[in-house]
C-alpha positions in Angstrom: 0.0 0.0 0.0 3.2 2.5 1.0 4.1 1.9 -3.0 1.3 2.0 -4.8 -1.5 3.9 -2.7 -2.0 7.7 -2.3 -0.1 9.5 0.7 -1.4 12.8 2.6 0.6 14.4 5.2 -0.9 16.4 7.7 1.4 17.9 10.9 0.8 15.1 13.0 -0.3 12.0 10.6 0.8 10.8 7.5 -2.0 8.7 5.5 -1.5 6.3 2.9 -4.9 5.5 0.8 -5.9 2.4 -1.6 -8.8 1.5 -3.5 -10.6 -1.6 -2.0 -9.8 -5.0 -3.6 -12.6 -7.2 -4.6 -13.2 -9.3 -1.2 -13.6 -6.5 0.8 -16.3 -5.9 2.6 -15.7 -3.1 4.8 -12.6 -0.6 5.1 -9.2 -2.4 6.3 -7.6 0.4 8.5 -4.2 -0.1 10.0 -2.4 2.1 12.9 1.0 2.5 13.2 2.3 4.6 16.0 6.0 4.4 17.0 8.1 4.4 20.1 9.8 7.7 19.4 6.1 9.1 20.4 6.3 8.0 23.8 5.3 5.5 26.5 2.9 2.7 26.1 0.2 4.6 27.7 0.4 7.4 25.4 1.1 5.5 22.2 -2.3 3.7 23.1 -4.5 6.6 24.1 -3.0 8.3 20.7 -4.8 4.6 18.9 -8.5 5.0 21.0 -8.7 8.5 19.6 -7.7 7.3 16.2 -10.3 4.4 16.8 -12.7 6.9 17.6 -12.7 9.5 15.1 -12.2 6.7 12.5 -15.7 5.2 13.6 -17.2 7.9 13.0 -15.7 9.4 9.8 -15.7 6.2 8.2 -18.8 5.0 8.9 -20.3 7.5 5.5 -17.8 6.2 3.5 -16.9 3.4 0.7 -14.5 0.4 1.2 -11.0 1.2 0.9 -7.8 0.8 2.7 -6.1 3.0 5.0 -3.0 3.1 6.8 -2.2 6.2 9.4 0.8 7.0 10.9 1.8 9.3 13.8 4.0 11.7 13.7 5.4 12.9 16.9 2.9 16.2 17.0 0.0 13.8 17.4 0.7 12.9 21.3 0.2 16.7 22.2 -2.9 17.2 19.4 -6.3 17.6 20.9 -9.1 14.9 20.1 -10.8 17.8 18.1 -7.1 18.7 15.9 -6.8 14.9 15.0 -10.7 14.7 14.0 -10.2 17.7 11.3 -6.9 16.2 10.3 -8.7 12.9 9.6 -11.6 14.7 7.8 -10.1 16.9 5.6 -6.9 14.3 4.4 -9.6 11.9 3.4 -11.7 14.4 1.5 -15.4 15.2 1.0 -17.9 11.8 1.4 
């Protein structure tokens, strides 16, 4: 997907995009957070609000496949910052 999908960078994600293959029946979404973030505790609390807003945000959309990455800005970015990151990277429904 990293070689042959579409990337958007925002300040504190980096999200690579692919079409859905044929057998797919609901978006495949894959979270990658790194130990240059911080702790456990923060690299999973940085996931759940990733889980969150992608819940939501991709509830209204097609199948496709998705891979986010943090960048180190995303520990300190509010729940709100993250959600218009998401929103506006993936584009209009």
């Amino acid at each position: 997907m990293r070689r042959h999908g579409r990337r958007v960078s925002t300040k504190s994600l980096v999200i690579y995009r692919s079409d859905s293959l044929r057998g797919d029946l609901c978006a495949l979404v894959g979270i990658a957070v790194s130990k240059s973030i911080g702790k456990a505790v923060l690299r999973n609390k940085l996931k759940r609000r990733l889980m969150a807003i992608l819940d939501e945000v991709l509830a209204k959309r097609e199948t496709m496949r998705l891979l986010f990455v943090a960048r180190p800005l995303a520990a300190s970015a509010s729940f709100s910052d993250l959600h218009a990151e998401v929103t506006s990277a993936l584009g209009p429904v």
